[in-house]
C-alpha positions in Angstrom: -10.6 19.4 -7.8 -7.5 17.8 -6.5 -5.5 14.9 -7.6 -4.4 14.1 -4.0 -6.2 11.4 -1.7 -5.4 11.7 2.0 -6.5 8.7 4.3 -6.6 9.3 7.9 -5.3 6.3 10.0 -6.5 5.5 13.4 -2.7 4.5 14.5 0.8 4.8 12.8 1.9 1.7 11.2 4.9 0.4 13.5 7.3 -2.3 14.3 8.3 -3.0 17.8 11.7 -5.0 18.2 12.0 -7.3 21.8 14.1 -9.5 23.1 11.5 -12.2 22.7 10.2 -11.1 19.4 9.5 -9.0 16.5 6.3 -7.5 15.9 5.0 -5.6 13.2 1.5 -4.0 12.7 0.1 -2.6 9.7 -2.6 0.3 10.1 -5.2 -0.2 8.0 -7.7 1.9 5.9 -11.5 0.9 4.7 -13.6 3.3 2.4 -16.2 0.7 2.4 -16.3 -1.5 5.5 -15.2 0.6 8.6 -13.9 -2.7 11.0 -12.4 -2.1 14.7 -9.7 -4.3 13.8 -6.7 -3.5 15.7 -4.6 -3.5 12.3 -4.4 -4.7 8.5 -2.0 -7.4 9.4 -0.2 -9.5 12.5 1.1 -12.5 12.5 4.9 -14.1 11.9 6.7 -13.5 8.9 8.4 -16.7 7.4 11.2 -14.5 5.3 11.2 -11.0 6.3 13.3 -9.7 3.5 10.9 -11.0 0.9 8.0 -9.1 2.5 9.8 -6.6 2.4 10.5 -6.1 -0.8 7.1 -7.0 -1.7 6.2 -3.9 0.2 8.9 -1.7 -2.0 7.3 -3.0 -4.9 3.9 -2.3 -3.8 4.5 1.1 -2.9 6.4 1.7 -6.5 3.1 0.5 -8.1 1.1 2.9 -6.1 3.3 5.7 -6.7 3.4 5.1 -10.6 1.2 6.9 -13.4 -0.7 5.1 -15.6 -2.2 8.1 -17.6 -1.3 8.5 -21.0 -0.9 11.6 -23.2 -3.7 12.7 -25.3 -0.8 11.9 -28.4 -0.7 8.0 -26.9 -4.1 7.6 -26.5 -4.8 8.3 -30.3 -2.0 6.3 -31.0 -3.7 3.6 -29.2 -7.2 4.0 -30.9 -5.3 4.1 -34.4 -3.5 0.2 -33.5 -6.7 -1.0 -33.3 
């Protein structure tokens, strides 16, 4: 069995620079529901650099481990 999760995305997420405005589209993935939405998000961005670290942060969450050793986790039973 593998540890590894793929997700297949019906379009790249993208951002499209113009001279009128910024747009940027977030693909979007659904195990349960399966939507014809275009994208996860669209819309206007008040601050930009905030969401965007928001998004760093989220993907550091997602990319963390959360497991703990078989030494920890009787540790852990013993506090208690």
């Amino acid at each position: 069995m593998s540890d590894t999760l793929t997700y297949t995305y019906n379009s790249p997420s993208r951002f499209l620079k113009s001279a009128a405005q910024d747009a940027l589209f977030l693909s979007k993935y659904a195990e349960v529901q399966k939507q014809t939405a275009p994208c996860f998000f669209w819309g206007t961005l008040a601050d930009p650099y905030i969401t965007a670290r928001c998004l760093i942060t989220l993907s550091n969450v997602v990319q963390s481990n959360f497991s703990l050793s078989p030494a920890d986790l009787v540790r852990c039973l013993r506090v208690q």
